[in-house]
N, C-alpha and C positions, 0 to 999 in steps of 0.2 A: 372485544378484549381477549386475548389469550387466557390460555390456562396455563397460570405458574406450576402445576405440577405436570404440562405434557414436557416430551421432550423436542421438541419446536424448541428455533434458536435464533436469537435474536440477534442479527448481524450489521454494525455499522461500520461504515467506510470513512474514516475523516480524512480529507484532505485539507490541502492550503486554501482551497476556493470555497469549497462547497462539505458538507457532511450531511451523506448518505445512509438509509438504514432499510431492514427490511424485515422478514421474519421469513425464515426457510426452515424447511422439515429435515431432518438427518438424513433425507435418501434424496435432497439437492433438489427437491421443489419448490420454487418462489412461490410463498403463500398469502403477499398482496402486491399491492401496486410498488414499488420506491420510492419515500418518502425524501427528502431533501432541504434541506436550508443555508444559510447561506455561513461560512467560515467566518465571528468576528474576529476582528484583532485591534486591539492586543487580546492576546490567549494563552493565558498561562494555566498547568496542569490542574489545580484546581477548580478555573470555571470550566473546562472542558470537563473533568467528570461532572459539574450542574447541567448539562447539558448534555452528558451521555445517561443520566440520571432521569432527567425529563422521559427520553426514551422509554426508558426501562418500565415508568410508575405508567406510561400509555399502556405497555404492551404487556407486561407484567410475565415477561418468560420465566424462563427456570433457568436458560443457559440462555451468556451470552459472548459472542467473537466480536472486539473492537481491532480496526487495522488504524493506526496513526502514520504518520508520516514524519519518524523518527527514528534514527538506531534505537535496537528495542533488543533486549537479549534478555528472554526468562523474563519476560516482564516489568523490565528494569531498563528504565532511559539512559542511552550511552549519549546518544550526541542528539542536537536539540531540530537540527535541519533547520529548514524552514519556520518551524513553528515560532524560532526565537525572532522572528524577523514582525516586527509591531506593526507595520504598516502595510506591508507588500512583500511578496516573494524577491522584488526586487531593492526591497531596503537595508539598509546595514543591520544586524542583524543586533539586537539588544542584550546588553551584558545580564540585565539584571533578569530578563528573562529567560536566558539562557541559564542562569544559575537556577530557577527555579524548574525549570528542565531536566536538567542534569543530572542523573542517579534518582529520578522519582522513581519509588515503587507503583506503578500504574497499574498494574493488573491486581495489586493487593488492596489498595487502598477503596478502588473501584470495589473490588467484592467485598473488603469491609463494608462501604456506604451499600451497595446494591442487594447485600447478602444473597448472591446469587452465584454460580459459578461461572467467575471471568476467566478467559484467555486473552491476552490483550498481545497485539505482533503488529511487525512492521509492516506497513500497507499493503508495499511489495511483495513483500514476502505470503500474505496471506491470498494475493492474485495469485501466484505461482503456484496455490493450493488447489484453485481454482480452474486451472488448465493445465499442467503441462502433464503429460502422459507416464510417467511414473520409470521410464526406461533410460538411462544412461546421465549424462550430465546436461542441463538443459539451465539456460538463462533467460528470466522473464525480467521485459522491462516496462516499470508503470508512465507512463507519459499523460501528464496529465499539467496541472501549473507548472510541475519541477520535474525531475528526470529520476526515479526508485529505482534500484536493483536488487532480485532477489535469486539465488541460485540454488538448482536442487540437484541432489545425485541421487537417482534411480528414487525418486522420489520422495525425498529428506532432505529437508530444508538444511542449508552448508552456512557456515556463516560468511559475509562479505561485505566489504567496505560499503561507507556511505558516499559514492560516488557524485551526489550532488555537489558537494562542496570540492571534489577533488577537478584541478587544475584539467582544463579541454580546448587546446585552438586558442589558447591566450584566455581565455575567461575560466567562469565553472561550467561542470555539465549540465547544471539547471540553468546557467544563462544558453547554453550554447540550444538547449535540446527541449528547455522547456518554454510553455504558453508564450510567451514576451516573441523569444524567438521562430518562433512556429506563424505569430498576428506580421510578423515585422518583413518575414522575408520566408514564404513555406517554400520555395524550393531549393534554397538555402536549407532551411531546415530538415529539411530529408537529405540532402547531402550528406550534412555533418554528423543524423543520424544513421545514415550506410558507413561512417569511418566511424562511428561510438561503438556501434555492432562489431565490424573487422575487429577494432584494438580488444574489444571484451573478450570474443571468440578465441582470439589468441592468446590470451591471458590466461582465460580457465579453461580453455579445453574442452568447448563447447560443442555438443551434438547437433544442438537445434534450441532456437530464439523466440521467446514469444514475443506478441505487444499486447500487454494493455492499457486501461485506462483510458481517460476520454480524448485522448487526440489518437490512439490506434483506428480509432473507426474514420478517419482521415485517410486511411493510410491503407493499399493493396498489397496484397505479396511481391505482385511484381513491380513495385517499387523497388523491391530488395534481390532483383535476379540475378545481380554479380555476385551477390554473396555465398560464399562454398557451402553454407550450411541452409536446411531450411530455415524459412523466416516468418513466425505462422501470426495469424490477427486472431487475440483471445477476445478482444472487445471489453469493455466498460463495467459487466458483470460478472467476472472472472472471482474478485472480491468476497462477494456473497455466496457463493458456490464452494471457493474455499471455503468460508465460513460454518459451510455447514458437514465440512469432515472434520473439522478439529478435534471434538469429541469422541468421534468414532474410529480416528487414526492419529493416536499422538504419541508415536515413534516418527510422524514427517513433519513434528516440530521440536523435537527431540526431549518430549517429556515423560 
């Protein structure tokens, strides 16, 4: 069991499928194995902190970094993604859970219960912490159940749209780009992801591309050789690695 007085940091990853955790040292050492469990749903903000609480009373840090898989700004739930969906990343998404979503204070209520120091960010956004080189404007995208994006300049996290929900090829970007579409048809799915790339790049004015998350490791650069910019593979533990600069650099999440 840790010591709640080191400064070792307790990093979990939630996604739609799975929630991930781990304990890393502030100079980006993984200090066990990756623990993991399986996403239930329905999941609404309150048993998700019983469950990022469990964590906490195992491990007992002093500091901890959660990444959700929600608009997230300052620790405050803008829009609910996936999470409001009770069944599957692929079901209509639930009002009532959405409402309880919606303007949570997550990162406060969490260090209420946990009395520990939370920073709580969008999934995306917290991989992006975890790879991209800190030089010009760079766009990391988490590929995993649903499709995250998270954008940084010279490395400070910028704010940007919750593009899962937004319109792609007649569906959304998490039908087009995530899990479902990836099992149903993968070279389809790399297609569509080489024209999500183009349209992104052109929008913000993109230096260089990451991928993470668990369908990046699917995936080779030279998959992406047409592409005018680099297109680099961060991999699955990008996450945790952000996790463990947040403390030591939070001007690149603009606190």
């Amino acid at each position: 069991m840790a010591n709640p007085t080191s400064s070792d940091i307790l990093v979990i990853d939630v996604g739609a499928t799975s929630i991930k955790s781990t304990v890393m040292s502030p100079t980006g050492e993984r200090l066990q194995p990756i623990r993991k469990r399986k996403t239930p749903r329905p999941l609404g903000p309150t048993e998700l902190l019983q469950i990022l609480m469990a964590r906490v009373l195992l491990e007992e840090p002093a500091r901890v970094v959660v990444g959700v898989p929600v608009e997230c700004r300052s620790g405050v739930v803008i829009g609910s993604g996936n999470m409001a969906r009770s069944k599957s990343v692929s079901s209509k998404s639930d009002e009532s859970l959405e409402r309880k979503w919606r303007g949570f204070h997550i990162e406060q209520e969490f260090s209420k219960l946990s009395q520990r120091d939370v920073v709580v960010l969008n999934d995306a956004a917290l991989a992006a912490l975890g790879c991209v080189s800190g030089s010009g404007t760079e766009l990391v995208l988490a590929l995993g159940t649903g499709f995250g994006v998270a954008l940084a300049n010279n490395g400070i996290l910028q704010e940007v749209a919750d593009y899962g929900e937004i319109e792609f090829k007649g569906d959304r970007f998490d039908g087009r780009i995530g899990e479902g579409a990836r099992r149903n048809d993968e070279a389809q799915w790399k297609e569509d992801l080489n024209e999500a790339i183009r349209q992104l790049v052109l929008e913000h004015g993109v230096e260089r591309v990451w991928l993470a998350g668990g369908n990046a490791k699917r995936l080779k650069e030279a998959d992406f050789a047409s592409q005018e910019v680099p297109v680099l593979i961060a991999g699955n533990e990008a996450p945790f690695f952000g996790g463990a600069t947040v403390f030591s650099d939070p001007l690149a999440i603009g606190r």
